[in-house]
N, CA, C and O atoms as a GROMACS GRO file, in nm:
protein
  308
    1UNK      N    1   0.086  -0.117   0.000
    1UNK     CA    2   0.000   0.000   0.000
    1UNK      C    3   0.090   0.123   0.000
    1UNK      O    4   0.181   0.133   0.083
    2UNK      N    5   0.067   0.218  -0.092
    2UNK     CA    6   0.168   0.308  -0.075
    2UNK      C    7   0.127   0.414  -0.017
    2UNK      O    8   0.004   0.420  -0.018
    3UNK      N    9   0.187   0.516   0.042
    3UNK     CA   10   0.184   0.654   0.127
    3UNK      C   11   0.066   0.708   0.154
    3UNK      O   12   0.012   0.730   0.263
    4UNK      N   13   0.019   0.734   0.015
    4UNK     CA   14  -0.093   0.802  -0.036
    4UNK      C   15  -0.209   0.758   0.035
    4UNK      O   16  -0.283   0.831   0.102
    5UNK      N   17  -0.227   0.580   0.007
    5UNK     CA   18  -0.320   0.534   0.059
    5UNK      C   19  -0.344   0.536   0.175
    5UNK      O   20  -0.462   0.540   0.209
    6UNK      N   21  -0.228   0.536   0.283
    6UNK     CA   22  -0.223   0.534   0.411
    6UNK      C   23  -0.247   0.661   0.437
    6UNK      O   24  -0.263   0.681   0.558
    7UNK      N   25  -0.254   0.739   0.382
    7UNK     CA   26  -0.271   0.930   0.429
    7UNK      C   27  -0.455   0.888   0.445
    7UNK      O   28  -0.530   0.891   0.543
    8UNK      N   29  -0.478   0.849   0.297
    8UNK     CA   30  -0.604   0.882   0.241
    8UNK      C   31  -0.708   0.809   0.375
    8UNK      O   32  -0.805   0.866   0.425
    9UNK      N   33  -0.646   0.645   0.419
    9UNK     CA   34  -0.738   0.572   0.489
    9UNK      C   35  -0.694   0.642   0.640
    9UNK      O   36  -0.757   0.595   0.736
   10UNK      N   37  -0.619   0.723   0.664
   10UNK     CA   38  -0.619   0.782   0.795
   10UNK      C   39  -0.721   0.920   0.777
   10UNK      O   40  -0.774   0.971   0.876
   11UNK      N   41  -0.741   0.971   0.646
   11UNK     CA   42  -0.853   1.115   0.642
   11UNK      C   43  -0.966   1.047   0.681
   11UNK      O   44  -1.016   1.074   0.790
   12UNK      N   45  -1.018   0.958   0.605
   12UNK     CA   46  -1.107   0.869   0.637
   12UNK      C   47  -1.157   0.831   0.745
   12UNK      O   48  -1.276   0.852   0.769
   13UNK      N   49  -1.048   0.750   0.860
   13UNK     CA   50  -1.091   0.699   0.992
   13UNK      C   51  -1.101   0.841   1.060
   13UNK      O   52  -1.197   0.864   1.134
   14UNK      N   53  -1.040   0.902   1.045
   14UNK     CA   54  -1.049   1.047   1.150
   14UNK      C   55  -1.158   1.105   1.145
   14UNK      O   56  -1.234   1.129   1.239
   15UNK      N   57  -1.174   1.135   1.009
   15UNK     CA   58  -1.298   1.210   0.950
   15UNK      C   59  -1.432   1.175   1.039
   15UNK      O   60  -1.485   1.241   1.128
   16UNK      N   61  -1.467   1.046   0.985
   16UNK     CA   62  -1.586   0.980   1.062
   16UNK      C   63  -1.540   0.969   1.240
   16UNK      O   64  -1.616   1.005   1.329
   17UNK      N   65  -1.448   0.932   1.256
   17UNK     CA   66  -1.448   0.956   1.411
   17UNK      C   67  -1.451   1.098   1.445
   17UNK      O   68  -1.553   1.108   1.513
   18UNK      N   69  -1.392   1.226   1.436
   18UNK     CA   70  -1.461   1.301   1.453
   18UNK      C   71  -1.587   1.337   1.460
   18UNK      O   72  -1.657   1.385   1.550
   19UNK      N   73  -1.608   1.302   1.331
   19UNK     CA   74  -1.781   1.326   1.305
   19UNK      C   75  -1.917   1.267   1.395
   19UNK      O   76  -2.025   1.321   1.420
   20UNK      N   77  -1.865   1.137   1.432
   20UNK     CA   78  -1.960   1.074   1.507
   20UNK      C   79  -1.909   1.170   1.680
   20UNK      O   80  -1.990   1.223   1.757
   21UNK      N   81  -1.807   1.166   1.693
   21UNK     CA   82  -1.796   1.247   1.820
   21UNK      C   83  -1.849   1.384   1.820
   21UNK      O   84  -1.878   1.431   1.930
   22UNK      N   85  -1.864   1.450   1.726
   22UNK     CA   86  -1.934   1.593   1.688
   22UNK      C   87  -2.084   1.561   1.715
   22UNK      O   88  -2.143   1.599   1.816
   23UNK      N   89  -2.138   1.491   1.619
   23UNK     CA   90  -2.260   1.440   1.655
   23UNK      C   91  -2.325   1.385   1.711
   23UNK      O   92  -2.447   1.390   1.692
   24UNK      N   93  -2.243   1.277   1.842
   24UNK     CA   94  -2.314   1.276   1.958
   24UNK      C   95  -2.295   1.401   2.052
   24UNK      O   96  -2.374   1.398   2.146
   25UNK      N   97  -2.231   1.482   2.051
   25UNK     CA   98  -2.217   1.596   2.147
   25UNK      C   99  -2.344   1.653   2.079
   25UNK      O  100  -2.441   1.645   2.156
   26UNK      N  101  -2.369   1.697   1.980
   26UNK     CA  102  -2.490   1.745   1.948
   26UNK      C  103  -2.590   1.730   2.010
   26UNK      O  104  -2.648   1.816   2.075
   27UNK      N  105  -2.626   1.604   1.994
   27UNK     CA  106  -2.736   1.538   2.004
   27UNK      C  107  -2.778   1.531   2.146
   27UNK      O  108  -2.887   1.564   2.192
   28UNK      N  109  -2.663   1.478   2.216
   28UNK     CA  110  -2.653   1.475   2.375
   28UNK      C  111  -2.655   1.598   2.444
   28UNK      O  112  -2.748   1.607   2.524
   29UNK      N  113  -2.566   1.711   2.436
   29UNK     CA  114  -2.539   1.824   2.480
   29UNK      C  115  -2.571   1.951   2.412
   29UNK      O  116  -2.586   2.055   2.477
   30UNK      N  117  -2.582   1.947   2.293
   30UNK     CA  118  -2.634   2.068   2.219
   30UNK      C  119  -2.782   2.079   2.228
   30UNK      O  120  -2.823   2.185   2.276
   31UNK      N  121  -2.874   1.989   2.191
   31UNK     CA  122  -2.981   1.969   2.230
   31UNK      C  123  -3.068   2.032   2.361
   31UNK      O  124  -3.159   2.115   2.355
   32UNK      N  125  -3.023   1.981   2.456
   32UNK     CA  126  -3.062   2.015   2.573
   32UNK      C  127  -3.002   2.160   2.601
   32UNK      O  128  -3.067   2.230   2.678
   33UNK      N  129  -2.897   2.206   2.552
   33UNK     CA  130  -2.884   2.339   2.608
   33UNK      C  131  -2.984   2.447   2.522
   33UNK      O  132  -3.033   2.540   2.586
   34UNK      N  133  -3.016   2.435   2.370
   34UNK     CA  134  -3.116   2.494   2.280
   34UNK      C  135  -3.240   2.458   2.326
   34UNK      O  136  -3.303   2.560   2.351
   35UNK      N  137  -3.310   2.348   2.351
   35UNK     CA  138  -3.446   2.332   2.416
   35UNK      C  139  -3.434   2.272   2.535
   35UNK      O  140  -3.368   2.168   2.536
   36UNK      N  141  -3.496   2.324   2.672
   36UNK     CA  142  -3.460   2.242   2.801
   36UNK      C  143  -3.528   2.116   2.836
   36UNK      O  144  -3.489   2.024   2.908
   37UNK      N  145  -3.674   2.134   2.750
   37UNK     CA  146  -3.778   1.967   2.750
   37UNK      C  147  -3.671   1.844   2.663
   37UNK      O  148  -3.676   1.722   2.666
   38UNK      N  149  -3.613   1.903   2.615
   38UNK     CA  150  -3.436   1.773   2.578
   38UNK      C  151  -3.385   1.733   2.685
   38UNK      O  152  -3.301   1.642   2.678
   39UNK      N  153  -3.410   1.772   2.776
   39UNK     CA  154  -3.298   1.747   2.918
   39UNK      C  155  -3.276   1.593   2.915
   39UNK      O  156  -3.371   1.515   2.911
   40UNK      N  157  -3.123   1.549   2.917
   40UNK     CA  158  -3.143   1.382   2.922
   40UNK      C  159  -3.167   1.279   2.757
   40UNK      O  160  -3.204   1.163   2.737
   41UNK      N  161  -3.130   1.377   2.677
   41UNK     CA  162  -3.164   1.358   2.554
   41UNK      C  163  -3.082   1.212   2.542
   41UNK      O  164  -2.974   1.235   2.598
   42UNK      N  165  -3.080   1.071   2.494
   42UNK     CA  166  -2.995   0.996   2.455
   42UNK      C  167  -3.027   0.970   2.306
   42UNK      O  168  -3.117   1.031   2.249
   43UNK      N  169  -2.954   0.880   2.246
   43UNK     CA  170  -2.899   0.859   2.102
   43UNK      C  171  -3.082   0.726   2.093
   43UNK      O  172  -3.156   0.713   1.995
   44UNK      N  173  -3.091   0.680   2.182
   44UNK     CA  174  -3.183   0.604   2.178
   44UNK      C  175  -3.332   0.651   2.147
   44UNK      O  176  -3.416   0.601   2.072
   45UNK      N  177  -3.338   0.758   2.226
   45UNK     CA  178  -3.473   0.867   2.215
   45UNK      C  179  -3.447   0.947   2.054
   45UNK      O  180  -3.534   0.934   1.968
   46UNK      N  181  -3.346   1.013   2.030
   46UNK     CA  182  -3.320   1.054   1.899
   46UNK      C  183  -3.330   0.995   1.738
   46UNK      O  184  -3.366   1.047   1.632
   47UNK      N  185  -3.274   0.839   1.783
   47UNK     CA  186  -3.341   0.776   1.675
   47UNK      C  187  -3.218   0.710   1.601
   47UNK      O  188  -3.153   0.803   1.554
   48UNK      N  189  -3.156   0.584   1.569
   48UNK     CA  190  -3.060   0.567   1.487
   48UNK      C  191  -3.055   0.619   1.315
   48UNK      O  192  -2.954   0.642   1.249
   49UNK      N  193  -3.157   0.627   1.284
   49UNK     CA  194  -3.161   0.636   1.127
   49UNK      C  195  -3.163   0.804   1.133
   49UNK      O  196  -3.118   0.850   1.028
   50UNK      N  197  -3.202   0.904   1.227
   50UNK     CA  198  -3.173   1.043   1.244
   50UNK      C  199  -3.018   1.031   1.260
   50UNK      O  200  -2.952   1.076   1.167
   51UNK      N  201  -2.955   0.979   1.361
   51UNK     CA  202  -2.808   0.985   1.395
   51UNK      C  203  -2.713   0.973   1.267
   51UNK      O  204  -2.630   1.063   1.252
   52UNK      N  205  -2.717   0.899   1.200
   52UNK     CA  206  -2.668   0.834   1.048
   52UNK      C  207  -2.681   0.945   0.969
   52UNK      O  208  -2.581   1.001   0.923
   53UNK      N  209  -2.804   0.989   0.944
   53UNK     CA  210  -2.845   1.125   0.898
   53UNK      C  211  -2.751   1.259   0.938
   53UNK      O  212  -2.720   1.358   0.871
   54UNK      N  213  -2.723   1.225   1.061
   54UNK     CA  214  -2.662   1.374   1.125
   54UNK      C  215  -2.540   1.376   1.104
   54UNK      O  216  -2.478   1.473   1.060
   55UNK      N  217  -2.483   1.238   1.144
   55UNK     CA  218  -2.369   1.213   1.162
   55UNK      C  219  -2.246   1.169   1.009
   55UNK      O  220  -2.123   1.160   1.013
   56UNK      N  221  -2.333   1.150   0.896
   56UNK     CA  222  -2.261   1.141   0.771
   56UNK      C  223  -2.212   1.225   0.690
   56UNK      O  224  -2.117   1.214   0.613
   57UNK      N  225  -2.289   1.318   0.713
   57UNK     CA  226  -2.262   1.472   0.626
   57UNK      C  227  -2.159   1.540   0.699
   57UNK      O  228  -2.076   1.604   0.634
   58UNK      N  229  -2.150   1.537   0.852
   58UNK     CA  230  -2.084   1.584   0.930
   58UNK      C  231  -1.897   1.545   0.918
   58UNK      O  232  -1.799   1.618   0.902
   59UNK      N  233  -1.916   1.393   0.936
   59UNK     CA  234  -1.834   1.322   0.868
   59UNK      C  235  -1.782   1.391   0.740
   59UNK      O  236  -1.661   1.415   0.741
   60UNK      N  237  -1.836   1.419   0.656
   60UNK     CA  238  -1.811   1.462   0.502
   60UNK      C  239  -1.754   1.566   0.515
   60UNK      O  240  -1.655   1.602   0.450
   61UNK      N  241  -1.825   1.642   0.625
   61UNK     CA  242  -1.719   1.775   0.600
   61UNK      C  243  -1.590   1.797   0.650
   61UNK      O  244  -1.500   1.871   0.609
   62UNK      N  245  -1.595   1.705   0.767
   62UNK     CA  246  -1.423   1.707   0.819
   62UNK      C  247  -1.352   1.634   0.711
   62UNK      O  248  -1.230   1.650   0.704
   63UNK      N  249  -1.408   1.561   0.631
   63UNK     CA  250  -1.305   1.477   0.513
   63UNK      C  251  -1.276   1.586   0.419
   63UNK      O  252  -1.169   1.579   0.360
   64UNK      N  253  -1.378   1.716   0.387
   64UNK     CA  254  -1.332   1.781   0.303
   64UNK      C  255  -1.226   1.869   0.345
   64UNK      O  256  -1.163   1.932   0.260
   65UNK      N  257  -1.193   1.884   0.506
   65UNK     CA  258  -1.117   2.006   0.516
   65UNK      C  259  -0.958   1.908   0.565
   65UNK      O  260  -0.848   1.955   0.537
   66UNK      N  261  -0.970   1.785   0.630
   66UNK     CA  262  -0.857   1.712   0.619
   66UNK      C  263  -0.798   1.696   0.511
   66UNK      O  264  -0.680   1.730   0.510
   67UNK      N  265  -0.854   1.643   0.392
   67UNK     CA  266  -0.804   1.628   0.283
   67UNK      C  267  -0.727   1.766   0.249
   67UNK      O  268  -0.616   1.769   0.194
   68UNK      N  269  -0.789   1.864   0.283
   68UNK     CA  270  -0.719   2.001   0.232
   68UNK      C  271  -0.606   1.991   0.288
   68UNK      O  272  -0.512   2.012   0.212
   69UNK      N  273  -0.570   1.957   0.435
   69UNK     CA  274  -0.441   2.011   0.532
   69UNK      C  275  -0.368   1.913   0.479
   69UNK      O  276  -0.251   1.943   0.457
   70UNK      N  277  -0.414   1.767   0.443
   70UNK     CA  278  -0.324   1.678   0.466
   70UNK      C  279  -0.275   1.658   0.279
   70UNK      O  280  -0.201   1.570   0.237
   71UNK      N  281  -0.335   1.755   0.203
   71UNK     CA  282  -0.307   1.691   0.074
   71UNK      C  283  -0.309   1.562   0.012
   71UNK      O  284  -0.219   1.525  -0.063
   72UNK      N  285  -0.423   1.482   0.044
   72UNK     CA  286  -0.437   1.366  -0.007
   72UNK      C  287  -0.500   1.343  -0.139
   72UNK      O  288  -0.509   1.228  -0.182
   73UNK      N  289  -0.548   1.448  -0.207
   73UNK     CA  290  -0.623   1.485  -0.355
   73UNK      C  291  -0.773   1.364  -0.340
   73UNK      O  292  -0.811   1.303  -0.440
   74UNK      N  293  -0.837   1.347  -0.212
   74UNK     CA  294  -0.908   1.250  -0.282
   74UNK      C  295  -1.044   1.338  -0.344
   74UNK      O  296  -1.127   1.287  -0.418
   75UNK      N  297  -1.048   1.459  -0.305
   75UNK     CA  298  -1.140   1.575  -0.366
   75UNK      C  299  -1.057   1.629  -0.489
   75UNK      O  300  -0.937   1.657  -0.479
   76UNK      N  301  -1.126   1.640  -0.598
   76UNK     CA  302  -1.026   1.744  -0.746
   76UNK      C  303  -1.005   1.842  -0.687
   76UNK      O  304  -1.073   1.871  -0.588
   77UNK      N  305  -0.894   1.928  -0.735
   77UNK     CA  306  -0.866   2.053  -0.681
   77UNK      C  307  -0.972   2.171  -0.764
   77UNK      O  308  -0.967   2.291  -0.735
   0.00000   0.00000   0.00000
């Protein structure tokens, strides 16, 4: 596997781990501080197929701005 790939599958794992950590803070803590009847909000009450929803695009965007720092071209310039 050469360099590249290993850059590219580390934008990747980060990306989405960020992202899912962004988006449970959301969900968990952002939530409840914007509406207070959220109080206690879990991922269970929110909904998995909402979370996936929240959490993929979110994902997407840290891949677009890693890819920028880290120069991995997997976006065209």
């Amino acid at each position: 596997m050469s360099s590249l790939n290993v850059k590219r599958l580390i934008v990747w794992l980060v990306s989405f781990a960020l992202g899912f950590v962004v988006s449970y803070l959301i969900v968990v803590v952002g939530f409840p501080i914007l509406k207070p009847e959220a109080a206690g909000m879990t991922l269970e009450e929110y909904g998995f197929g909402y979370f996936i929803v929240t959490y993929v695009p979110i994902g997407l965007i840290f891949v677009t701005w890693i890819d920028a720092f880290m120069d991995t071209k997997i976006l065209p310039d």
